[in-house]
N, C-alpha and C positions, 0 to 999 in steps of 0.2 A: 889873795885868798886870806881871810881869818882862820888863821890855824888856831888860836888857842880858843876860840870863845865859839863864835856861831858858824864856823865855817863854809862862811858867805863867798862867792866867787864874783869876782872881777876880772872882765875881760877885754879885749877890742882888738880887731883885726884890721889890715887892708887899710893902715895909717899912712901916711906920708913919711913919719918918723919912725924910730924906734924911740926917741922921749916922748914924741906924741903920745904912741900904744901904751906906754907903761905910766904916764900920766893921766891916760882918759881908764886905762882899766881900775889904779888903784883909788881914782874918784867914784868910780861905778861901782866898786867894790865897797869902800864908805857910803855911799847914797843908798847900799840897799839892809844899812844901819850896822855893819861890824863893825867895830871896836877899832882891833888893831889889824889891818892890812898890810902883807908882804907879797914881792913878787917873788914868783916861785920860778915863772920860766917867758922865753921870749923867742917866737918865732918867725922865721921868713921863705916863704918859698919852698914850703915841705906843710906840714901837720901836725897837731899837736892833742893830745887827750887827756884829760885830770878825769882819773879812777877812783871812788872813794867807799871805804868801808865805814864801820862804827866808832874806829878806833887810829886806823893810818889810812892814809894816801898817798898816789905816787900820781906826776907827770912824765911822759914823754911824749918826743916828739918821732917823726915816721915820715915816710915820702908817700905814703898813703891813709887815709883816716884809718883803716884796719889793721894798717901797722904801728902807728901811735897807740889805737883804743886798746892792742893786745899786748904792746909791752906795757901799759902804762898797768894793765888788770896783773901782768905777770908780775911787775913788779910793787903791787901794791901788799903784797903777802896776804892778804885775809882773803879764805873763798867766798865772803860773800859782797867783794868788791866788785865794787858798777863804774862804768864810765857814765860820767855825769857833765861833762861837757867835754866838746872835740871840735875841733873848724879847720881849716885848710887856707895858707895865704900861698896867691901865684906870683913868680917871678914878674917885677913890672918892668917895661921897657924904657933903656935908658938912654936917652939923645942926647 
């Protein structure tokens, strides 16, 4: 996410990696022309939701998208914080 300028979000799920996800989010995050990109959070096999008001925002992550989207709104402190994006990755099978 660009925190300080446009706050543009980058994301990607359901990688092979975890440098995979956090290289393909923070290019997608650049590609949709913010400045400066940082990774805020990184999940696996649970859910995650970025809440965002005029001024702060908070992620968290949940074992359910309702329980990410409602702590992430709880802890974004401003009432008129929205979740603005949320996805879910499932445990993969491992042989």
């Amino acid at each position: 996410m660009d925190t300080t300028e446009t706050g543009f979000i980058g994301a990607s799920h359901d990688k092979p990696s975890r440098a995979d996800a956090e290289r393909i989010a923070m290019q997608n995050c650049l590609d949709l022309g913010a400045k400066k990109c940082e990774l805020l959070n990184w999940y696996a096999d649970g859910c995650v939701a970025l809440a965002q008001g005029p001024t702060l925002f908070a992620v968290a992550n949940g074992n359910s998208p309702a329980e990410a989207a409602n702590a992430a709104v709880a802890n974004c402190k401003e009432a008129s914080c929205k979740v603005v994006y949320s996805n879910c990755s499932k445990a993969k099978a491992v042989r």
